[in-house]
N, C-alpha and C positions, 0 to 999 in steps of 0.2 A: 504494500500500500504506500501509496504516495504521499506528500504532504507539501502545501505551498504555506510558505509562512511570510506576513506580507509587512515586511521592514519598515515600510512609508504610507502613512497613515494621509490614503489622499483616496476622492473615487475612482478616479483613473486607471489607480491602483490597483484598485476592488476589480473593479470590468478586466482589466489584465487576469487578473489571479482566475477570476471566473471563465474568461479564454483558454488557459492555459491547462484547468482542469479540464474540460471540454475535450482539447484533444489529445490529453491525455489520458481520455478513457479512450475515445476511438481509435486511439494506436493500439492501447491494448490490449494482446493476445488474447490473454485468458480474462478480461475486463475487470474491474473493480472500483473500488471505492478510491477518493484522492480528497481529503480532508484540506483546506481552507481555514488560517487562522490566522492572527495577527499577533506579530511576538517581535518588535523590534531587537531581542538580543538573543534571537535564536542563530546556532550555528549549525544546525544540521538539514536538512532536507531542501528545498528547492525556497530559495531566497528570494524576493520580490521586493523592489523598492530602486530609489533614485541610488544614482553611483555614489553621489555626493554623502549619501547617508552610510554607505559602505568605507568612504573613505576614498574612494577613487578619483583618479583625477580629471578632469574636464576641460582644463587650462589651451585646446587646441583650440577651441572654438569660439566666435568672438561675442555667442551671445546665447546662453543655456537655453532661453527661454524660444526662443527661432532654431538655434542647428538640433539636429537631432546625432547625438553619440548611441549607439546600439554596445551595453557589451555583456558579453555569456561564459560563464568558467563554470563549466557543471562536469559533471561523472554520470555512471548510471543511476545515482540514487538520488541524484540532487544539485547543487551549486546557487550560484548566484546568477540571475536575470536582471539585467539594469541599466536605464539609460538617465542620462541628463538630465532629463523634465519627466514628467506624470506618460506624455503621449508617448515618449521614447521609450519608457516602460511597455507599451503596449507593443510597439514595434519590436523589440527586443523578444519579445513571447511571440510574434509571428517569424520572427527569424530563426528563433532558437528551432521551432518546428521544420524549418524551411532546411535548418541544415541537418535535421534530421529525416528529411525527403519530402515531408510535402507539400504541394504548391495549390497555388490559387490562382489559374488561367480566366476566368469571367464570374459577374457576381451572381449568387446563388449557389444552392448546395450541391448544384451537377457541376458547377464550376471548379469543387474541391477537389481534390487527390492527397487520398488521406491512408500512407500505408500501414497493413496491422504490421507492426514487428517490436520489437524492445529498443529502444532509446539508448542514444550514441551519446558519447560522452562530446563537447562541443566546447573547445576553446576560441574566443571570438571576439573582435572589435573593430567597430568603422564607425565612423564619422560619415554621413552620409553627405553626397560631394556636392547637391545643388540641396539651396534651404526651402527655395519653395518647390516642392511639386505637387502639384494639385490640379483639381477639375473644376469649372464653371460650367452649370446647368445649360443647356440648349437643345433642339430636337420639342420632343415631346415626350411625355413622361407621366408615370402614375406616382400617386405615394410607395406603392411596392414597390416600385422600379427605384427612387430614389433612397429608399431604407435600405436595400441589396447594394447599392452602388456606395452609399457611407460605409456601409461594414466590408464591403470588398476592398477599398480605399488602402486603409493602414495594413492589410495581408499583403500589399506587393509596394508596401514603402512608401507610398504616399503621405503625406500630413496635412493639405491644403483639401478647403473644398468652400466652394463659394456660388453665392446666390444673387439671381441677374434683378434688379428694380429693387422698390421696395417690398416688391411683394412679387413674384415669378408663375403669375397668372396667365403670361401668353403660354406657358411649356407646358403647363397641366390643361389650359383649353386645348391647346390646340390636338389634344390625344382625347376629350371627350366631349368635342364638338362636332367630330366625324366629319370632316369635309369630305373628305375621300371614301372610308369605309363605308358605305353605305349600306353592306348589308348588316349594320350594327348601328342601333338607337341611339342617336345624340343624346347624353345624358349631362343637360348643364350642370356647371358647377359655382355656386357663388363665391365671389370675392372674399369673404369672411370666412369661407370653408377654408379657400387657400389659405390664406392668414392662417388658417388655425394648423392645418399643415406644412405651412412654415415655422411655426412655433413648436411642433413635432419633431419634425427634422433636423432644427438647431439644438436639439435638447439629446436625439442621437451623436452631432456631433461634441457637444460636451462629453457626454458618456465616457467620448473613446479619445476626450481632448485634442480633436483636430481642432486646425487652425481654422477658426472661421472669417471669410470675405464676403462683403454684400454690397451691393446695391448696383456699382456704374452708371446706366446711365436714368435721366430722370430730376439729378439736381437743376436744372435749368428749367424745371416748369412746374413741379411740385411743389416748391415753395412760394410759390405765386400763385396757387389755387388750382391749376392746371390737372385734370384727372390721367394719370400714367398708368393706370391698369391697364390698358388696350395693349398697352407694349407699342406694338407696331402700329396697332388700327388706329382708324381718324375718329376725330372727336370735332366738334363745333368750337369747343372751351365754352360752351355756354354756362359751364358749371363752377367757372371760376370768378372770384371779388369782382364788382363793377371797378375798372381803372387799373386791372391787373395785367391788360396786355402794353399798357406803356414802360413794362421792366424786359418787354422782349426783344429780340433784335429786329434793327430797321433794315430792310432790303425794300429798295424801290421806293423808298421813302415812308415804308409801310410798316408798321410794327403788328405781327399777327401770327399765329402759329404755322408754322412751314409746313405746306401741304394737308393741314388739318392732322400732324401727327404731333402728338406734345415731345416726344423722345428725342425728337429729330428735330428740335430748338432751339438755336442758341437765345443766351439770353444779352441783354445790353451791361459790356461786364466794365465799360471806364463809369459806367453810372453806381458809386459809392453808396446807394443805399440798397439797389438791388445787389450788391455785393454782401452787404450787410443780411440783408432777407436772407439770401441764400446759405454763408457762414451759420446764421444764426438758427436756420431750418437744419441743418449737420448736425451743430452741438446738440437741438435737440433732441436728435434722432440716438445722436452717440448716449447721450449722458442715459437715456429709457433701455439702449441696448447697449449696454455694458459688455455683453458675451462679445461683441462684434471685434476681434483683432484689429482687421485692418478694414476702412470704411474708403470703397473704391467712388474719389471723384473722380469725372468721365465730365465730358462737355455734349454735345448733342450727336447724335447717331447720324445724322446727316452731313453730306457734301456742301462745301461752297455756300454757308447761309448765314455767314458770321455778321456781326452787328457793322452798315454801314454809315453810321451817326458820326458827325464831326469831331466828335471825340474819338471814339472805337478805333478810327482808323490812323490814330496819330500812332498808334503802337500795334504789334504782329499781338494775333492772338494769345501764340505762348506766353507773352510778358504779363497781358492781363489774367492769364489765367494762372501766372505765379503770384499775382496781388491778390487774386482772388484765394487762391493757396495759404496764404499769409493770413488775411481776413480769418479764414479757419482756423488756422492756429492758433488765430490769439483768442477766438470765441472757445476755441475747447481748452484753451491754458485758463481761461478766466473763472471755468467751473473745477477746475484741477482732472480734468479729465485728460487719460493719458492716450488714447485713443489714438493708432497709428492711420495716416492716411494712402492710400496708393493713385497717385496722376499718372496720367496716359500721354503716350506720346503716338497719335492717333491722328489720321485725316492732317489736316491741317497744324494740327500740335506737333509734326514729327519735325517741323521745324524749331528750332531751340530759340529763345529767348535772347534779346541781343540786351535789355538790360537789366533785370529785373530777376531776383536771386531769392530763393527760398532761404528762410531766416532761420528755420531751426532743422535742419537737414532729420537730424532722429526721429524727428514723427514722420516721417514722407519715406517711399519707395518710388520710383520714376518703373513704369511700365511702358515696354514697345508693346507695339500690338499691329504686323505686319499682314495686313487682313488682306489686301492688292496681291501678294507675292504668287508667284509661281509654286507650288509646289512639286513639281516633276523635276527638279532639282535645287540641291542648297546654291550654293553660290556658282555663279556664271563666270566669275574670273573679271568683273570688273577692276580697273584701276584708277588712280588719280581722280577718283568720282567727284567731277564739276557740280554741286547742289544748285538747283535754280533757287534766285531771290525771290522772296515771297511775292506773293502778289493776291491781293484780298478776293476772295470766292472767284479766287484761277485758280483750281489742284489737278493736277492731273497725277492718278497714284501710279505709287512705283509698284512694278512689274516682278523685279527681284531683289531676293535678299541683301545681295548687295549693297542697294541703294538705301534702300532701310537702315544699314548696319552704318551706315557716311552721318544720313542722321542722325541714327544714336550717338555714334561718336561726336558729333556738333554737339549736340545736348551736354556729354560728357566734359566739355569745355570748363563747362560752370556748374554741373551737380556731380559731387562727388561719392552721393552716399547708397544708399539698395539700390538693385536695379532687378526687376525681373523681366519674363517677357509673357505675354497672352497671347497663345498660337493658337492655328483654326484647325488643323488636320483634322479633328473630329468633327469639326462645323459640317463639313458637307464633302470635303476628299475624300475620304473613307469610304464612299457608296461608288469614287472614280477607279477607286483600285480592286478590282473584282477578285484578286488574289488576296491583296490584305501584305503582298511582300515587299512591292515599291515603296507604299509608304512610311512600312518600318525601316527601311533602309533610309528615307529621308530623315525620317526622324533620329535615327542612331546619327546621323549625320550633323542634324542640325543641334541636337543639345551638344555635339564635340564644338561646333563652333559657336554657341553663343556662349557655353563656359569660357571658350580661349578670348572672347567680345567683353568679358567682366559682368555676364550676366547669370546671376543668382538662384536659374531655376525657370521652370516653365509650368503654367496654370492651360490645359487644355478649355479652351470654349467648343465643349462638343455634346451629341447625343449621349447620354446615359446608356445607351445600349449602342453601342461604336464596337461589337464584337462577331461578325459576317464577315467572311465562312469562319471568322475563327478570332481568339483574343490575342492574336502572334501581335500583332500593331501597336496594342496599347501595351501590352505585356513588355516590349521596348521602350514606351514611354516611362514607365513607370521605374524600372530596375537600372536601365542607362542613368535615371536620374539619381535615382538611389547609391550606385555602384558605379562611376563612369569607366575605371578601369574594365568591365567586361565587355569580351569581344563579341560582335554580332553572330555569329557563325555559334559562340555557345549559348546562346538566348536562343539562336533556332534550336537547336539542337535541346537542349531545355526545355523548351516550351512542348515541342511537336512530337518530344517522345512520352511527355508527358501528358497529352491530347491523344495521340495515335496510338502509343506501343512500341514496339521492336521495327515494325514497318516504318517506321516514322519518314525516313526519307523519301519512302515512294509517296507519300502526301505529300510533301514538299518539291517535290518536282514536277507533280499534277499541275499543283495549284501554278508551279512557277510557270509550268508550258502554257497554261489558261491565261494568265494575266497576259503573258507578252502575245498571247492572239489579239485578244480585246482591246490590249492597250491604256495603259493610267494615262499615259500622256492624250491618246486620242480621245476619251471619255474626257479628261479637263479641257478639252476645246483648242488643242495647241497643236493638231496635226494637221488642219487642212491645207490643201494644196491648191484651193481657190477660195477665197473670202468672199466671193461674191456668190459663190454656191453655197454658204453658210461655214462654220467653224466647223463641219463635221464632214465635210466635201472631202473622201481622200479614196480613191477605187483600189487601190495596192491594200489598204487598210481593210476594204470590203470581203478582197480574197482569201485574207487571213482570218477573217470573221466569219467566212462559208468554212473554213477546216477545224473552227473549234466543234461541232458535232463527233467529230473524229477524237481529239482529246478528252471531251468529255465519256465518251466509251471509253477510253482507258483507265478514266478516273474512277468511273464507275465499276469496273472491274477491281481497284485496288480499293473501294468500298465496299464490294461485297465479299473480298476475302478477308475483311476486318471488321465486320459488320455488331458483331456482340462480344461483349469482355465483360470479365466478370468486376472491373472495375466502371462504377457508374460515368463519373466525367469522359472516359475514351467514348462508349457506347453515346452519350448524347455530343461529345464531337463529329463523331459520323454521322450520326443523325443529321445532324447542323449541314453537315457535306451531301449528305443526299439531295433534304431540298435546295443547297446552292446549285449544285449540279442541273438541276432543271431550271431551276432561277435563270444561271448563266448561260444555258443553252437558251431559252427562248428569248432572251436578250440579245445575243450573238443576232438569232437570224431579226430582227429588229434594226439592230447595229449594221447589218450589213447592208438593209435596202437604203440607209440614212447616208451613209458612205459611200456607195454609188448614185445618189442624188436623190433618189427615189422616196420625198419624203412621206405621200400621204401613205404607200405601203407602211412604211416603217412605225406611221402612226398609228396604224390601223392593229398593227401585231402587238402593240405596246400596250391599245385600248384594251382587245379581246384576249391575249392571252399573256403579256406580262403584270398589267394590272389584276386579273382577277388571282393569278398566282401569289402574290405578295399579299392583297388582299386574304387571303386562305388562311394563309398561313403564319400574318401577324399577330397573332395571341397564342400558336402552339408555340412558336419565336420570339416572343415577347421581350425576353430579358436580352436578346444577341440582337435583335432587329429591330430598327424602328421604321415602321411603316410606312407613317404621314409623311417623314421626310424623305424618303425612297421615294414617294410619288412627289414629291418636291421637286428634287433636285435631279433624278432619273425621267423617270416615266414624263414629265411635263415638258422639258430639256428634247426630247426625243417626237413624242407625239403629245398626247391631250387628254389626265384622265378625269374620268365622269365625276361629277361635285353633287353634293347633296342641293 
């Protein structure tokens, strides 16, 4: 019998110890009992608690409470589990498992790989190499979807997880409003339910002490009355103060909400007292949510709409929006609230500040957020990158990483202090890469190079359920950040034996001959060979798109000589591979009439038999596939599907 004895009297702690019993019964051969107690001067059995309290040291890291140290000195009967902070405790009890074999490939309990056998003794310590890595909600999502994806989180080294508005009512409508699923009952859901399942969710992430992030965009029209739950949808503003649209910006002489969407607004920020409003609408929010880490200001979601008032335009946006930064800080230094902030270096903000300097650098993290870029490669081999001079609602986005990284480095000029980044691979790439292998290669790619950039870590803005044909992608995301040292080649090999079996490489070579028929670059719109026949115009691409029927019969052959294992996770990775394998084949011949020009065929195969397919099989696939946005950024991209 086992015993955890939990050194540091915190709940972090508690939820660890309760983890660590957990799978320490389902390793268990012969099963049994694992006792749970709290004995700070115990020396025997499995030890639990902060290093600090062990006496260890921490001195590498420049801030207990952000990096996360993992460290494990156990035998078979016991040792010590312990990290830096409460959350590193937790990580420390999924690692300890991890190096005792087993993994967590996607969230949910088919996602575990959990071997019986007797428990290795593990000596062990890292400093995990970037501080932030974490996920930002997007897609569409249920509350089970988003309770599986927190607890999946800190199993593959994650600490970050962050919530989009005040309230993340577009991502929960937009999965029970049914635009698309039609053969399933639109089931509204009110504003105040979400709230209340925001209030759920942040109380998982305490549990397990991630780090929590909220809000981005939103501050430039909510505190002026402006209603922001639509997220993206149009509003009137009829429901905001009489004289509330004179705090918004002027374009055309006109002050009024841009396009009828409040997110996508800037506001009039040389004007000192809508500066004031806004600051002062933060601290409030901060001082009521105390749980909040870091409170993401964002400026408006839209292009080219910045304030053009005789003031506004004596200075570049950035400048005003580091006085606006400043404003902040001195409303939440006045309540003593320590509240960390995170700005965006975004649209129009990627250009840096020519004079105007954040005052108190420790409450701020500067965030890229290279939403334009290319992803079918990290950097293009730019040099001596010429930035154009600003020029007010002129942007035209940059295209590659590159140019992104010129401006960061401009920014860097004058802020010395965090820096993370906010990437899209899961926004909407992830459904371009029908293998799932491009992308993980960009991505091992792209954390080497924004660590070697001085940048801190990556927050994915993606679906919750970003795991089709398989969690090879994000399983990269997550551990590269964790571990930069590991090389790609053993992450595949990691993941795919741990998904498939002993066969593992013949999936892996399936999948690889599939993707390069299809094409990640072709699916992102970057192969065509006439723009005027549309971005998917390319007949060499079409040929290669008639022979993946032919692959997928081989794929399928090496799916049904792997088909059942007596381990659950392999059996539901096949599964997962079966219906890709039809997925991708009725796509292919889709893909192929679009590619020889022929768009209304292509539309037509997309309507009747890719759509109803995805349709089908969105809630057997619930937790790996998200629907709504497959017919988003696929199925609509290609043809046309039917709307409620």
């Amino acid at each position: 019998m086992f015993c955890i004895n939990k050194i540091t009297s915190n709940s972090v702690v508690d939820y660890a110890a309760e983890e660590m019993r957990k799978y320490l019964r389902m390793m268990m051969p012969g099963g049994g009992d694992v006792q749970i107690k709290y004995a700070p001067d115990s020396k025997d059995g499995f030890r639990l608690g902060l290093m600090q309290d062990f006496g260890l040291d921490v001195s590498d890291v420049k801030d207990v409470e952000l990096d996360d140290i993992v460290y494990i000195e156990t035998d078979e009967n016991g040792g010590i589990v312990a990290g830096d902070n409460p959350r590193s405790v937790l990580l420390a009890v999924y690692e300890y498992f991890r190096q005792n074999g087993c993994r967590w490939l996607f969230p949910g309990a088919d996602g575990e790989y959990i071997p019986m056998q007797k428990i290795k003794a593990v000596s062990y310590r890292h400093a995990a190499s970037c501080r932030y890595r974490g996920h930002c909600v997007e897609g569409t999502m249920t509350q089970r979807i988003v309770f599986d994806m927190i607890e999946f989180l800190p199993k593959v080294g994650m600490n970050v997880f962050m919530s989009q508005f005040l309230s993340p009512t577009t991502f929960y409508n937009r999965h029970y409003n049914r635009k698309y699923v039609t053969m399933e009952t639109p089931e509204p859901v009110s504003n105040e339910q979400i709230f209340q399942w925001k209030a759920a969710f942040e109380t998982e992430l305490s549990r397990r002490g991630l780090q929590f992030q909220d809000v981005g965009h939103g501050w430039t029209a909510a505190p002026f009355g402006f209603d922001i739950s639509k997220g993206w949808g149009k509003t009137d503003g009829s429901e905001a103060p009489e004289g509330a649209k004179q705090y918004l910006a002027m374009l055309g002489g006109v002050r009024d909400l841009y396009n009828g969407i409040a997110i996508n607004t800037n506001f009039c920020m040389s004007n000192p007292e809508a500066r004031k409003i806004v600051a002062e609408y933060i601290a409030d929010y901060s001082a009521i949510h105390s749980n909040v880490d870091y409170v993401h200001v964002w400026l408006s979601d839209g292009l080219r709409n910045h304030c053009e008032c005789e003031e506004c335009v004596k200075k570049l946006p950035s400048d005003w929006y580091v006085m606006l930064l400043n404003d902040i800080d001195s409303a939440l230094s006045a309540r003593g609230l320590n509240t960390r902030i995170v700005f965006i270096a975004y649209h129009e903000t990627i250009w840096a500040p020519l004079v105007e300097k954040i005052n108190n650098p420790d409450r701020f993290c500067l965030m890229l957020a290279p939403i334009s870029r290319s992803y079918t490669k990290t950097l293009v081999g730019k040099e001596n990158i010429e930035l154009p001079e600003f020029e007010l609602n002129v942007y035209n986005a940059p295209t590659d990483l590159d140019t992104f990284l010129a401006y960061f480095k401009d920014w860097k000029k004058s802020w010395h202090g965090a820096s993370l980044c906010y990437e899209y691979h899961f926004w909407k790439h992830q459904m371009f890469d029908t293998a799932g292998l491009e992308l993980a290669k960009r991505i091992y790619e792209d954390i080497e190079v924004y660590r070697e950039n001085d940048i801190n870590g990556l927050i994915a803005c993606g679906s919750l359920r970003s795991f089709f044909p398989n969690g090879f992608a994000y399983y990269v995301f997550a551990r590269k950040q964790y571990d930069a040292s590991v090389t790609y080649e053993a992450l595949l090999e990691d993941y795919y034996f741990h998904a498939y079996g002993e066969n593992w490489r013949d999936f892996a070579d399936y999948l690889g001959e599939l993707g390069e028929a299809i094409g990640f670059a072709y699916l992102e719109g970057e192969e065509s060979v006439d723009e005027s026949r549309g971005k998917y115009y390319n007949p060499e691409r079409a040929r290669k798109l008639r022979g993946v029927p032919e692959i997928i019969q081989k794929g399928r052959a090496v799916i049904n000589e792997n088909y059942n294992f007596p381990i659950r996770i392999r059996t539901a990775s096949v599964r997962l591979l079966e219906y890709h394998a039809e997925y991708a084949e009725r796509l292919a011949k889709a893909l192929a009439f679009k590619a020889d020009g022929n768009d209304a065929e292509a539309s037509k195969i997309m309507k009747t038999e890719v759509f109803p397919l995805v349709c089908e099989n969105g809630c057997r696939f619930a937790t790996n596939f998200d629907t709504e946005l497959f017919i988003e950024h696929i199925i609509n991209k290609i043809g046309k599907a039917p709307t409620t």
